[in-house]
Each structure stands twice: as structure tokens, then as C-alpha cells.
BAMARSE-99377 format. One record per residue (C-alpha): x, y, z. Coordinates in pm, 1 decimal. Layout:
// BAMARSE-99377
> X/Y/Z;
...
This chain:
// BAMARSE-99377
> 7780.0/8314.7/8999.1;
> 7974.0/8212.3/9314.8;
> 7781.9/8233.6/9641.8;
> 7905.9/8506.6/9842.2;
> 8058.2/8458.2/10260.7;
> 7815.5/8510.5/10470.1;
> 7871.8/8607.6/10846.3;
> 7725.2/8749.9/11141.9;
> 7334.2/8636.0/11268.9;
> 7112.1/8448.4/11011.7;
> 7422.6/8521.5/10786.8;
> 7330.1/8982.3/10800.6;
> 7680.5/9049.2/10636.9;
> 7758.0/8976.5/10296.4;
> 8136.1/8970.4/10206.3;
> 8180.0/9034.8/9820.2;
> 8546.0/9167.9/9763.1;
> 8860.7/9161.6/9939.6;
> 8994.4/9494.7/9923.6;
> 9309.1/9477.3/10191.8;
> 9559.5/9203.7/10328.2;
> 9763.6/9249.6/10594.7;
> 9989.7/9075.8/10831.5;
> 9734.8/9032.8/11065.9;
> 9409.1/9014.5/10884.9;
> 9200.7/9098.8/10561.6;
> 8946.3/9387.8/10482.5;
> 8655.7/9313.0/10244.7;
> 8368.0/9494.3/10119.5;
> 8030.6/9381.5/10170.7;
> 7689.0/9476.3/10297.2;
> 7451.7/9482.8/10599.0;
> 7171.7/9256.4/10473.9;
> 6926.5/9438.9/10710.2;
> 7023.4/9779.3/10651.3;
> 7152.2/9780.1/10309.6;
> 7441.3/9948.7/10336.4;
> 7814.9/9881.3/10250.1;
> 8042.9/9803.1/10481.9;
> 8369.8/9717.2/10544.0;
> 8414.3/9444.6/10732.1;
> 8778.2/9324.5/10916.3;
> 8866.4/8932.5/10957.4;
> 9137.6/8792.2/11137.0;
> 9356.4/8537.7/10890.5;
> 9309.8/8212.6/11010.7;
> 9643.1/8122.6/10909.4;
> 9828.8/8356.4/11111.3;
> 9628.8/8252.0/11424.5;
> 9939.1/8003.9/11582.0;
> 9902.8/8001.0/11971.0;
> 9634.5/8134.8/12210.5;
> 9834.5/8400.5/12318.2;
> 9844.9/8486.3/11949.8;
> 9484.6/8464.4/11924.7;
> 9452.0/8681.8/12250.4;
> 9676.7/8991.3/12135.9;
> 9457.3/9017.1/11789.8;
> 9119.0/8969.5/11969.5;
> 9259.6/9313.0/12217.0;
> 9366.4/9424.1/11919.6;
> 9041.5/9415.5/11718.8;
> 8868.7/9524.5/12095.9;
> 9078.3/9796.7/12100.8;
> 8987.9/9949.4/11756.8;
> 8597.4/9899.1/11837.2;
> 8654.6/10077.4/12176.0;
> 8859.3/10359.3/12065.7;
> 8693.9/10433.8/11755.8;
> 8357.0/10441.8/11944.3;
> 8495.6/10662.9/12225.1;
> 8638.9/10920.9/11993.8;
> 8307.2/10984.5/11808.7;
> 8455.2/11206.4/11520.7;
> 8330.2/11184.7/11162.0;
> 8732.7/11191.8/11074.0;
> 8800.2/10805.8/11208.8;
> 8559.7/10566.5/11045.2;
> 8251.8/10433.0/11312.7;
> 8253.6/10075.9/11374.3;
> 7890.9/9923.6/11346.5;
> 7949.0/9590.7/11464.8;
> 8213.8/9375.8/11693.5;
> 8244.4/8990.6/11709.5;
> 8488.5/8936.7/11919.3;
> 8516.2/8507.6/12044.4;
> 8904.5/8429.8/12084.6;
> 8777.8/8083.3/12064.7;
> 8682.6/8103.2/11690.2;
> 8906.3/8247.7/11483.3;
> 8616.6/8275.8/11182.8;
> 8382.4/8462.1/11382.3;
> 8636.5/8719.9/11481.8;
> 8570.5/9041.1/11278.2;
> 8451.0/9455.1/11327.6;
> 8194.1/9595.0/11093.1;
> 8338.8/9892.8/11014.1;
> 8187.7/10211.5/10737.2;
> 8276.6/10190.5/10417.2;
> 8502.8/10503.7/10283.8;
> 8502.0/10568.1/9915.4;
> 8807.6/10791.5/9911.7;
> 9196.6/10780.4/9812.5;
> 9464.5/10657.3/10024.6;
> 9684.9/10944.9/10148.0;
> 10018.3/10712.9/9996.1;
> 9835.4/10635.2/9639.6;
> 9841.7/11082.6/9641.8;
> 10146.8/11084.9/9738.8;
> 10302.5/10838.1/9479.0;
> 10075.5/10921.0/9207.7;
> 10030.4/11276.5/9218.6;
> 10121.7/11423.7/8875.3;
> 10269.6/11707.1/9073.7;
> 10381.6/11559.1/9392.9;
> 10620.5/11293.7/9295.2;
> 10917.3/11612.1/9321.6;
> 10752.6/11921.3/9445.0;
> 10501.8/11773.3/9686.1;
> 10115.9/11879.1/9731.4;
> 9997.3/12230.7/9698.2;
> 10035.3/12458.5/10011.5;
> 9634.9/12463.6/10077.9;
> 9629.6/12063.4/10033.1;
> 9916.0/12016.4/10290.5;
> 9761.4/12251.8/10517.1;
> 9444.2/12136.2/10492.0;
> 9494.5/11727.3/10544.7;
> 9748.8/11810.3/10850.3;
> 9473.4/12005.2/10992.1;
> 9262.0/11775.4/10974.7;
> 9485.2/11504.7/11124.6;
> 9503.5/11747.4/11374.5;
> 9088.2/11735.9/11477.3;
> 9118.4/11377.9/11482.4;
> 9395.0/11331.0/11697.6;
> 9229.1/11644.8/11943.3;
> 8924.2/11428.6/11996.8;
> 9147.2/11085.4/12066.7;
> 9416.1/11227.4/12265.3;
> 9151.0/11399.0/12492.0;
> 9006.9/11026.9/12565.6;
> 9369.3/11011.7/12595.5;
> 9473.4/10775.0/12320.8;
> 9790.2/10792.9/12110.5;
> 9764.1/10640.2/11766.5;
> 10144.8/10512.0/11770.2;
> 10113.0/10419.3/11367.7;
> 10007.5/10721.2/11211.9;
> 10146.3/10726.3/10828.3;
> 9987.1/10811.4/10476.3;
> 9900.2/10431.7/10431.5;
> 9646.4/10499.1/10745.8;
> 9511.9/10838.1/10605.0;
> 9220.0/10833.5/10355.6;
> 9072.2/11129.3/10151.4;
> 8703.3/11050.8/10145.7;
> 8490.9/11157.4/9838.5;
> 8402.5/11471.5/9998.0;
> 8696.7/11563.5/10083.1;
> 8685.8/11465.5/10449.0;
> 9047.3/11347.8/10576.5;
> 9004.0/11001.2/10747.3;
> 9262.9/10844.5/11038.7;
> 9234.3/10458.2/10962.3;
> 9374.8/10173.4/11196.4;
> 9353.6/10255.1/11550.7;
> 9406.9/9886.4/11636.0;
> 9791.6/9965.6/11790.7;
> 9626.4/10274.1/11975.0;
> 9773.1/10281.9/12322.4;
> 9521.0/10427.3/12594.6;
> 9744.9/10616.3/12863.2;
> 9688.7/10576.0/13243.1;
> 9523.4/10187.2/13160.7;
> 9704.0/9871.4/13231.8;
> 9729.6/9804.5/12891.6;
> 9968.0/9526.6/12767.6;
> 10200.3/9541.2/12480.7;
> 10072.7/9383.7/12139.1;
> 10359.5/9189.1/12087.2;
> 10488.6/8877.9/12242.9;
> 10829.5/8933.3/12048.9;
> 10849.8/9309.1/12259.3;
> 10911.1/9415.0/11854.4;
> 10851.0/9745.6/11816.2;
> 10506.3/9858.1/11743.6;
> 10466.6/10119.5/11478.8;
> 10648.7/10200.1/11106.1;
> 11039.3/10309.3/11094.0;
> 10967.3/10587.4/10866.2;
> 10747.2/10787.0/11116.0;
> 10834.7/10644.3/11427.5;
> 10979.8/10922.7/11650.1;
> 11268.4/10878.7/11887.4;
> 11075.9/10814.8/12211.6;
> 10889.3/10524.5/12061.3;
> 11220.4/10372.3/11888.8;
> 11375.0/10429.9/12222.6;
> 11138.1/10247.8/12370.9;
> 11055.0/10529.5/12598.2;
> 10732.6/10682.0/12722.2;
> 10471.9/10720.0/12458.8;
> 10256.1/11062.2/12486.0;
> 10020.5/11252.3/12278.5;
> 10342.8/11483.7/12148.2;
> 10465.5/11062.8/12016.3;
> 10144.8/11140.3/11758.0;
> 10287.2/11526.2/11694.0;
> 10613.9/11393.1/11579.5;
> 10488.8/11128.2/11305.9;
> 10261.5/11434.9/11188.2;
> 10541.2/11631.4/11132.6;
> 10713.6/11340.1/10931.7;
> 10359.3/11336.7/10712.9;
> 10331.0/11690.1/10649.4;
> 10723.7/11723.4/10537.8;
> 10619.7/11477.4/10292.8;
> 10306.7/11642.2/10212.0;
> 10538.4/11946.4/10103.9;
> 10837.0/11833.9/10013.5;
> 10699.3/11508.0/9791.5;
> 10967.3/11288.4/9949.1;
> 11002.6/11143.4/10338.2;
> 11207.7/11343.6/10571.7;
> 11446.7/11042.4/10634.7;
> 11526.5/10767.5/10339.6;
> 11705.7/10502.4/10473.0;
> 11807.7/10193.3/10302.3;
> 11606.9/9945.0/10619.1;
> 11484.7/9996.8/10946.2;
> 11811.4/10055.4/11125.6;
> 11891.4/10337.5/10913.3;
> 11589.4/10529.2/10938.6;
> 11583.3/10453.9/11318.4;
> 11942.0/10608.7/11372.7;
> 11833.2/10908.3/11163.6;
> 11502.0/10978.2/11338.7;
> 11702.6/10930.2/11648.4;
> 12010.2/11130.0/11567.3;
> 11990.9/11321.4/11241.9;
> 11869.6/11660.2/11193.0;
> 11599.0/11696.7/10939.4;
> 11689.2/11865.1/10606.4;
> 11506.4/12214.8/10582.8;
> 11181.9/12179.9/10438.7;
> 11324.5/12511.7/10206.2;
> 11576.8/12333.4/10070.5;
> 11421.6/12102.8/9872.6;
> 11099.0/12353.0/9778.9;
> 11177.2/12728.8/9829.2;
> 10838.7/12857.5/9784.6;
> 10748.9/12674.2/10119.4;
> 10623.3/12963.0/10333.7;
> 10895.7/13018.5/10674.5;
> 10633.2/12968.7/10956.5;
> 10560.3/12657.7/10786.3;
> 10874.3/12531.1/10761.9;
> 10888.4/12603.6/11098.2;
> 10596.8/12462.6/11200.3;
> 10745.3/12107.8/11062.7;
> 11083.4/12121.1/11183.6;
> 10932.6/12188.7/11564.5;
> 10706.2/11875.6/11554.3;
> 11029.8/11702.9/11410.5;
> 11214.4/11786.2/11756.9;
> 11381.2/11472.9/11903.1;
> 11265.2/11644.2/12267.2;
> 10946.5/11575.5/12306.3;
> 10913.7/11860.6/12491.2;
> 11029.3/12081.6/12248.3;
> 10776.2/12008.4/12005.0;
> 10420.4/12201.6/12038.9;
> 10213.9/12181.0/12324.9;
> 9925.7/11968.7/12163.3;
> 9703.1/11908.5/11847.9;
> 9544.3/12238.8/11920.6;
> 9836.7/12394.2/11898.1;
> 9939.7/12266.8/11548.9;
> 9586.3/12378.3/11439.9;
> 9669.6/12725.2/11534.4;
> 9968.2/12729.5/11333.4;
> 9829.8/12567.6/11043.8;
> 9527.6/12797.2/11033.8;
> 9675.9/13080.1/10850.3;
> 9781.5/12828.3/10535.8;
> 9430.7/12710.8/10563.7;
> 9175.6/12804.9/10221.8;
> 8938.8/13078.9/10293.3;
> 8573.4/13041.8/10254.2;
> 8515.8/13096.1/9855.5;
> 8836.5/13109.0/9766.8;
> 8929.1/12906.9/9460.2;
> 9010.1/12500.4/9492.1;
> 9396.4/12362.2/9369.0;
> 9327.2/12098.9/9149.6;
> 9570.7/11772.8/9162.0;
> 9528.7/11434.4/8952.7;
> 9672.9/11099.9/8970.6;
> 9825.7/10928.8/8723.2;
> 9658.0/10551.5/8663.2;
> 9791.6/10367.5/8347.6;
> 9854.9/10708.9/8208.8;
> 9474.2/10837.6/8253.1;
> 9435.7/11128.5/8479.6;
> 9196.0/11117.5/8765.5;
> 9116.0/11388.5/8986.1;
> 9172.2/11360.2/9381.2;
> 8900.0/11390.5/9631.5;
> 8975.1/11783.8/9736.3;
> 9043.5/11793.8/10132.4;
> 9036.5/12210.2/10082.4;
> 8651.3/12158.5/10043.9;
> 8567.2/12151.5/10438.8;
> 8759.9/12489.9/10455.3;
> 8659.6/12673.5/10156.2;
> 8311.9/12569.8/10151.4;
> 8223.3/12454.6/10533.9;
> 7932.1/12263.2/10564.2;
> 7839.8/12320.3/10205.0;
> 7516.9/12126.9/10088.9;
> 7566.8/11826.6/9863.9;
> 7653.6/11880.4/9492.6;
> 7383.3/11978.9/9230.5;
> 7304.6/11716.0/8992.0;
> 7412.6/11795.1/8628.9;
> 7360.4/11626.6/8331.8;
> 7673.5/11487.7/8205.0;
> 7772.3/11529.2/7847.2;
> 7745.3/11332.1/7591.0;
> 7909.5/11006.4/7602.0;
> 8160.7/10995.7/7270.3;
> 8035.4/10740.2/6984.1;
> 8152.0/10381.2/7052.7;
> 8351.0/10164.5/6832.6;
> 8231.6/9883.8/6686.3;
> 8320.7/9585.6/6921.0;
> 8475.8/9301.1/6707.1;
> 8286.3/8968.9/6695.6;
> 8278.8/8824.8/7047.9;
> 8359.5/8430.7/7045.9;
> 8112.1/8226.2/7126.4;
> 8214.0/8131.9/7435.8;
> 8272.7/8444.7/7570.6;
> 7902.2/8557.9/7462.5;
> 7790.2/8252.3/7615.8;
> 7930.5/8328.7/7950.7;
> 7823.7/8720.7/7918.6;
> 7541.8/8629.9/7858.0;
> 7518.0/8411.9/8134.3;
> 7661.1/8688.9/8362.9;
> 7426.8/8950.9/8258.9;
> 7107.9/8714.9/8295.2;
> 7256.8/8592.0/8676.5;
> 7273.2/8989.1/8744.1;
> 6925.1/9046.8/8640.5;
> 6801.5/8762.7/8870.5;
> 6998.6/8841.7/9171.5;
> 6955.2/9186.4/9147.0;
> 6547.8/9157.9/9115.8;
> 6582.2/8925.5/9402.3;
> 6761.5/9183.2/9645.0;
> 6538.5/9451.7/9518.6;
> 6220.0/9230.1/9605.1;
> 6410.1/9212.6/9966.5;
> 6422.5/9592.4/9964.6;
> 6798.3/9589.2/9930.6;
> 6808.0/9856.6/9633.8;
> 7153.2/9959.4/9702.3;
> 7309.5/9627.1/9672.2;
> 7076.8/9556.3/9390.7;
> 7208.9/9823.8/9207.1;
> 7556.5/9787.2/9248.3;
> 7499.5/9413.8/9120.0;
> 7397.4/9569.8/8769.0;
> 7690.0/9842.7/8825.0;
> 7958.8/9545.7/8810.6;
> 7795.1/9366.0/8546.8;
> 7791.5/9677.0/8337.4;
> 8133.8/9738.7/8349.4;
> 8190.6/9359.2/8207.7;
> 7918.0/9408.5/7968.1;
> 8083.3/9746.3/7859.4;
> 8421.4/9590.8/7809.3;
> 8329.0/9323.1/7605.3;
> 8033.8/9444.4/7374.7;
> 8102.3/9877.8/7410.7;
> 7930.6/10124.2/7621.6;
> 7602.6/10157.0/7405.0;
> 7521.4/9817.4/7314.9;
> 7163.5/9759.7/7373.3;
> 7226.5/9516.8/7624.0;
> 7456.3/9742.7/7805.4;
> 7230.0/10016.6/7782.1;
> 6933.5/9759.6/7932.0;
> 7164.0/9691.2/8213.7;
> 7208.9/10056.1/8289.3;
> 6821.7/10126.2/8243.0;
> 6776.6/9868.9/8518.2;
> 7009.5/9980.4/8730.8;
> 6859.7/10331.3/8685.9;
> 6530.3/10211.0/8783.7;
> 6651.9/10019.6/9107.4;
> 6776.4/10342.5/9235.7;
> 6482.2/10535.7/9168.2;
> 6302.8/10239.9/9317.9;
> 6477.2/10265.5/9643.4;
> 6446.5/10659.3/9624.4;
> 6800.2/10735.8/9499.3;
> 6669.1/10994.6/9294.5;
> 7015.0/11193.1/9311.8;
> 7220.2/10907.1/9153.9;
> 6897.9/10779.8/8951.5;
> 6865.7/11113.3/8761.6;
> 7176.9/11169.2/8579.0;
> 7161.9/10805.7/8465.9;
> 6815.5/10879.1/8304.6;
> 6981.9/11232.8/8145.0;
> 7245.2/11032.0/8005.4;
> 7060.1/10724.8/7858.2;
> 6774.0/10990.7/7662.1;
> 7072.8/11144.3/7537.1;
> 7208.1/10808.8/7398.7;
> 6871.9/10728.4/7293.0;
> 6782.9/11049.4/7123.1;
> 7086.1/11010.2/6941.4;
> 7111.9/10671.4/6788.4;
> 6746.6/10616.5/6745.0;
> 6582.4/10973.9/6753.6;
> 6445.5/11223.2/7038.8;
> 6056.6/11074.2/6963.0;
> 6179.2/10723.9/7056.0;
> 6034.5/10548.3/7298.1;
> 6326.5/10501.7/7466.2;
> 6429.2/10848.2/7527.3;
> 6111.9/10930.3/7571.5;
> 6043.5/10686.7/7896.8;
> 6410.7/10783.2/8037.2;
> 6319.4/11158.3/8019.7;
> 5966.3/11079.3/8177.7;
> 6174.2/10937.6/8463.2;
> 6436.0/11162.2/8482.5;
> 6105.5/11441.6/8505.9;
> 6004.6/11160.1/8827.1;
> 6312.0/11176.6/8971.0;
> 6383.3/11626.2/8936.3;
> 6009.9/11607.4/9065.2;
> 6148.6/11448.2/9417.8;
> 6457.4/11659.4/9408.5;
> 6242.2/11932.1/9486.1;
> 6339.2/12051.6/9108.5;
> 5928.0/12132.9/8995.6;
> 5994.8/12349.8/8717.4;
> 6248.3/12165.7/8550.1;
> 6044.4/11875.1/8656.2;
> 5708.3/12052.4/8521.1;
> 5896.4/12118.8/8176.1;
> 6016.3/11801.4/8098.2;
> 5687.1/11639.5/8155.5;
> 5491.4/11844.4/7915.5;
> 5792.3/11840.4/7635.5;
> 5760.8/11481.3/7667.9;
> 5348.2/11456.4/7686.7;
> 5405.6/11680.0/7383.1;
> 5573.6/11462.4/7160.2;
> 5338.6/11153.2/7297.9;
> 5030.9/11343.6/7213.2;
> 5175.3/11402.6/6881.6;
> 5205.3/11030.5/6791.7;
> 4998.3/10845.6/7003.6;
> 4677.0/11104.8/7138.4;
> 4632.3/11209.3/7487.7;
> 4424.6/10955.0/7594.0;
> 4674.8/10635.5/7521.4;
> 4819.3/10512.5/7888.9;
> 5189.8/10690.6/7828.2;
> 4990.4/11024.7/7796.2;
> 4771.5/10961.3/8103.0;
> 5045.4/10917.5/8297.6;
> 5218.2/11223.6/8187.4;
> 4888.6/11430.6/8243.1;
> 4851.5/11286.0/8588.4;
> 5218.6/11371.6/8699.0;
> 5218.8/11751.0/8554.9;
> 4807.8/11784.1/8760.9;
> 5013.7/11588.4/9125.6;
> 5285.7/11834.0/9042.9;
> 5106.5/12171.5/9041.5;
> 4862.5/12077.2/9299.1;
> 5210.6/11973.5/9533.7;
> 5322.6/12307.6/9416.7;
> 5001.4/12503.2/9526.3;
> 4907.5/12638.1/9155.1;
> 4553.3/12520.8/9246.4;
> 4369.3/12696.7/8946.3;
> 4641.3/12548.0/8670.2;
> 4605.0/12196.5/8829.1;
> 4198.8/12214.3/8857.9;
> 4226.3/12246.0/8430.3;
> 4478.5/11947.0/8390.2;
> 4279.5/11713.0/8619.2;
> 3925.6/11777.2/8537.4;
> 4074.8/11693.9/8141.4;
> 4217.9/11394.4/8247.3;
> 3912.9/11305.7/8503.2;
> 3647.1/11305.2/8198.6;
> 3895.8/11083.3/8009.5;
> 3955.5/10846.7/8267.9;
> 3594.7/10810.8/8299.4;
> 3540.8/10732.2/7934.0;
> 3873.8/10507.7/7949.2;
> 3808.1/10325.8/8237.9;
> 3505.4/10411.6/8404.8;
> 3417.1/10626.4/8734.4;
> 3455.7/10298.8/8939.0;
> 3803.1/10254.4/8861.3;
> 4044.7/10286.2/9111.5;
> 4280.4/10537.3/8943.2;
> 3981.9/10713.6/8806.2;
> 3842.2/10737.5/9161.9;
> 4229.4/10903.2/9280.9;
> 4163.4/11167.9/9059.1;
> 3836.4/11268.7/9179.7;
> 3949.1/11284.1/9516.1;
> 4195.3/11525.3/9415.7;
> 3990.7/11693.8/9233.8;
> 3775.5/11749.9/9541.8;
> 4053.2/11856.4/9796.0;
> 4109.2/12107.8/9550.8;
> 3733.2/12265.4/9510.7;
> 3714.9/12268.1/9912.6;
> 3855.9/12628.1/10009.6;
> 4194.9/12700.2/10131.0;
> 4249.5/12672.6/10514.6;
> 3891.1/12461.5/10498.5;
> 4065.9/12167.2/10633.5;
> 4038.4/11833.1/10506.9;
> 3692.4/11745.8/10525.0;
């Protein structure tokens, strides 16, 4: 396996994927060594690095992302963690930035199944531009115009949360702040660039306003308000021709909407609305109401539908808790892989072995969520090659599973348990003991949920079946018995919990002996619960 970059103090950051390239730099993925977390971390490109001045403008530029982001303090623009910025050496120059699992506003756009012609649902369109609208409220209050904003620098998080990305061009008004480009090239993309800033003219908050408008007619009408062959057409369009009515092209487009769009399409600035508040307003009554029921919209990747994070969500469920668990269904039978050359097994084999080892060796570091998505990425290669319930696959999803509960992932532990019993119970029987030690730790994880009863019942259908074959006194059982007595005495059914663990106290004592440590855990609970309620603990 290739040794990952390494950057930052004693080497904190690991880079593992790049996931952007740009003009100016590259974003990977990685992960804080100390705080295992992913990131996302930024790095200038060397290679584009050709004068000091050059080196200059991207180290502001890079400063001026850190800085802004940090001063607008809204959950909407990702937080930078970190900032290294030396002008003097170009490798150490980098931001530490959140990681966003989400969808890029343009990948919706282009790859909704029913927004390449008609454009996004009402609610959806309402909902992102809103949205937008929060974000720029909190920077233009600093003040700080965006000058770039466009789907490409829009993100719908996993929850639904609408993200502004790239606040590296921001301009901060009333600052001394020099221009980004030695070329005095425009700053900013054609397509959403509003006259003022093609013009060269004053930028202001309303400069923002006007690219919004240019999003949200896309956002409804599922095609850009100007289409010009290159940059000089679009420019002489946004600067001299009126925008095509938003009705035109989708009737059912409700009038004060339409409105709304063709107003922060003004060439005037002043003619557009006041502010981002103002927009808000406007958009407010096309906003989702609580409860009401979500629009669904897919994307269309190599012809297999996926479903789009659902910006509606903050709106029609506001500050909802996190999802309930479920256990997912049954995972179809596989096909019988082919024979695998040798070769290929060899290296497989050689890949799954290297995950095993490096993920043990992050776990003993305490870095579960890295060591679990080390297993996650050998799965999937395991999984392609050999099918999704090959035993080796299904050990390399057992470990994983066990990492997370290891690190206290319970939520994202639990329906990986659920879903390897049911794979178990099916291709070598519910009694296995296989599904039998996934649903003992799916019972673990439910238990530290907060989920007792479901927790309570799977432990004693499991003990049940262990008793059956094996008696209650063999080490699966006392386990079992120990986890249903903890769980009743957590759960204050003191009487119930007295009866499991003076059983399983007189068969420790026989099993192991009164001395023994475990035996001796018992006893002790045993004793808080024969001292009276409200006696304290001694």
C-alpha cells in the first residue's frame, strides 16, 4: 500500500484522495491525525507558483478564505480548522478546511432526472435560494461580497444543509484590499457575473443579489438565463439583454416568483432588492411548511438513480433530531463470482491483509474513524472482485462493524450488525454463530442508543438460542446474562435485575471462583442493589 502525504506538525494531516483540481490549487481528502476527523484540506499547485508576486496573490488568496470564513461563523460556509500560510514555501501552503459529504449544486442541475428541461421543484428552488440568502446575510453584514457565486460553489450537504464554497475571491468593502490579479482579468465566471462587475464598476452586496438571481432562474427554469457561445457573448447579454421570462419557458412558475428573479436580474443595481433579507422575505411564502410532505428528485449516474440530499428538510422539519436507525432489508442473493486469476487473488489478497494491519494499527492509535473507513474502501474492492457475501467480504465488514462500535459509533455500527445476522441467518442458519454474535452486538450497540427494550429483547432471543445449544453457564451465555442484569439495573427494574444477577453470581462462583475479578463485579452490583433507594452509595 502506498504511504500516504503527510503535512502539517509531526506530519497531523493525512492526505489520502484528491478530490478537486483547479487553476490555482488542488483539494484532497484526508484526516486530522489528532482528532480523527476528515478533512478537506486545500494546496497550492506548485507548478502554477511562477513569480513572487504570483506566490503573494494565492497566499492573500488562501488568507482571505481563512479570514472570511472564520468571520462569518455560519454553519452554511464550511469552517476552516487550520491555516499554513509561508509565501516562502509553496508545499507548506494549505487551509484545513471541514469535510462536506453532499452534492454539488451543478452535478443537480445536470443530472437531475427532472431538471435537465423543467428545472427543480418549486420547494427545492425556494428552499436552496433561501438558503444562499442566510449565508450571504451573515457575510455581507461583515461586509463581504462573494464576487463568484455559481452552482459549481454551492453544495447540498447530506442533511440537506445548502453550503456557499470558495470565498477565496471574496472582496471585503471599506479595506484596502488589492485586486487578485496581476493581468487586471476579470475576477468571477461570465455566466453569473452581473453588469457592474463586467463593467468593472463598484462591487456591492446587491453584485451577490444579481448572480443569485442568475442561480435561481436556473434552479427553475433547468437552463442558464443567458447561453452564449464564449465569454464575450454572455458578457454583452448580461450587460445589455433582457432576461427571457422565467414563464416562458415553465408556466407553472408562480408570478411573484418570477418576479422575484427578474428584479435581482436588474442591470441597475439599484433596482434590484434592498438586501439578502429582502430576498428571504420574498422567498418565504414558496418555502415548505413544517410537516408538509418532501419532493423527491434523483440523479441519473450510469443509468442508476440516486436520490439528492433534500435542502426542503431545514424548512419542513427545523431542527429535527437525527434519523432513526432502521434495519435495512435484505441484501438480494449474489452471483457466483467467476474464478478470479491468480494474480488478481494474489494482490486482493494482499490488499485485504494490508487493510487489516493498517486499520488495527490506527484503531490501536484511537483513530476509529479512519480505521474504519480503511476497511470501507477495501470492501468495496473486495466486493467487486469476489461479490458482496463472500466470507472474506463479509469478515471485512464484521471488522469494520466492530471498529465503529469500538470507537462508540453505535449509530453507524448497528445497522451493519442488522444486516450481517441477516446474511448470516440466511446462508448458514439463524442458530449460527455468526448471526448469533452480530445480533449480540447489534443488542450492545441499541443498548447505547438508549433503545433498552429492543436492546433487552434481542439479548434474551439470542441467550435463548445459546442456552439451547450450549447451557447457560458456557462464556457466550454469561455474557448475555450479564448484559440483560447491567441493562435492567441501568433501567431501574431493580427487583427483575436482583433475579438475573444473583443466577449468574452463584455460577460465576462455581465457574470461576468468588476471587475472580468479573465474579467480584457482579457482587458489587449485586450489593448497590440490596442497599435502599436514595441510601446513597455507601
Amino acid at each position: 500500500m502506498a504511504q500516504a502525504r503527510r503535512i502539517g506538525e509531526q506530519g497531523r494531516y493525512e492526505l489520502i484522495e484528491e478530490i478537486e483540481s483547479g487553476g490555482m490549487g488542488t483539494v484532497w481528502r484526508g484526516y486530522d491525525a489528532v482528532l480523527d476527523r476528515e478533512i478537506a484540506v486545500k494546496l497550492i499547485r506548485p507548478d502554477v507558483v511562477a513569480s513572487p508576486a504570483q506566490a503573494k496573490e494565492f497566499t492573500r488568496r488562501f488568507e482571505r478564505e481563512a479570514r472570511v470564513t472564520a468571520r462569518i461563523g455560519h454553519h452554511g460556509v464550511p469552517q476552516v480548522f487550520d491555516a499554513v500560510l509561508d509565501e516562502a514555501s509553496y508545499d507548506r501552503l494549505y487551509l484545513v478546511m471541514e469535510y462536506v459529504r453532499g452534492v454539488s449544486l451543478r452535478r443537480v442541475l445536470t443530472g437531475a432526472e427532472d431538471g435537465a428541461a423543467v428545472g427543480l421543484p418549486v420547494s427545492w428552488a425556494a428552499s436552496i435560494a433561501a438558503q444562499i440568502c442566510t449565508v450571504l446575510s451573515y457575510a455581507h453584514a461583515i461586509p463581504v461580497v462573494h464576487r463568484d457565486l455559481k452552482p459549481d460553489n454551492v453544495l447540498i450537504a447530506a442533511d440537506g444543509t445548502v453550503k456557499v464554497l470558495d470565498f477565496g475571491i471574496a472582496k471585503l468593502l471599506r479595506t484596502d484590499v488589492t485586486r487578485l490579479t496581476a493581468t487586471g482579468n476579470r475576477i468571477g465566471t461570465s455566466r453569473y457575473m452581473p453588469p457592474e462587475q463586467i463593467d468593472g464598476a463598484q462591487i456591492t452586496p446587491l453584485s451577490d443579489l444579481y448572480a443569485l438571481g442568475c442561480v435561481l432562474y436556473e434552479l427553475l427554469a433547468g437552463e442558464p438565463v443567458f447561453s452564449g457561445d464564449n465569454d464575450y457573448q454572455l458578457m454583452h447579454q448580461h450587460m445589455n439583454v433582457p432576461p427571457t421570462p422565467l414563464r416562458a419557458p415553465r408556466p407553472e412558475v408562480p408570478e411573484d416568483l418570477e418576479a422575484l428573479t427578474l428584479d435581482l436580474l436588474a442591470k441597475a443595481p439599484e433596482q434590484r432588492p434592498a438586501d439578502a433579507y429582502a430576498v428571504y422575505e420574498r422567498l418565504s411564502p414558496h418555502l415548505p411548511q413544517p410537516g408538509s410532505a418532501a419532493d423527491c428528485v434523483t440523479l441519473t449516474d450510469s443509468g442508476s438513480p440516486a436520490a439528492v440530499p433534500d435542502p426542503t428538510v431545514v424548512y419542513r422539519q427545523p431542527n429535527a433530531p437525527l434519523r432513526r436507525t432502521t434495519t435495512p432489508a435484505p441484501s438480494p442473493e449474489p452471483t457466483v463470482p467467476g474464478p478470479v486469476p491468480a494474480r488478481v487473488d494474489t494482490a486482493l489478497r494482499d490488499a485485504i491483509r494490508d487493510a487489516y494491519a493498517r486499520s488495527a494499527d490506527l484503531a490501536e492509535r484511537g483513530r476509529f474513524v479512519q480505521a474504519a473507513d480503511v476497511l470501507k474502501a477495501a470492501i468495496a474492492t473486495a466486493a467487486t472482485a469476489l461479490g458482496q457475501h463472500n466470507p472474506r467480504v463479509l469478515g471485512l465488514r464484521g471488522q469494520r462493524a466492530a471498529v465503529l462500535m469500538a470507537g462508540e459509533d453505535f449509530r453507524r455500527a448497528l445497522p451493519e450488525f442488522d444486516a450481517l445476522a441477516a446474511v448470516y441467518a440466511r446462508t448458514e442458519g439463524p442458530s449460527s454463530d455468526s448471526a448469533l454474535e452480530c445480533r449480540r452486538h447489534a443488542a450492545h450497540c441499541r443498548a447505547n442508543l438508549g433503545q433498552a427494550t429492543a436492546a433487552l429483547r434481542e439479548f434474551q432471543e439470542v441467550l435463548e438460542v445459546v442456552s439451547d445449544t450450549d447451557g447457560d453457564a458456557s462464556e457466550t451465555a454469561l455474557d448475555l446474562r450479564r448484559s440483560i442484569g447491567v441493562l435492567l439495573f441501568s433501567e431501574g427494574r431493580r427487583t427483575e435485575a436482583e433475579g438475573v444477577l444473583d443466577a449468574l453470581h452463584e455460577d460465576m462462583c462455581v465457574l470461576l471462583g468468588e476471587d475472580h475479578e468479573e465474579t467480584r463485579e457482579i457482587a458489587d452490583l449485586l450489593a448497590r442493589l440490596h442497599r435502599p433507594e436514595g441510601s446513597g452509595p455507601y
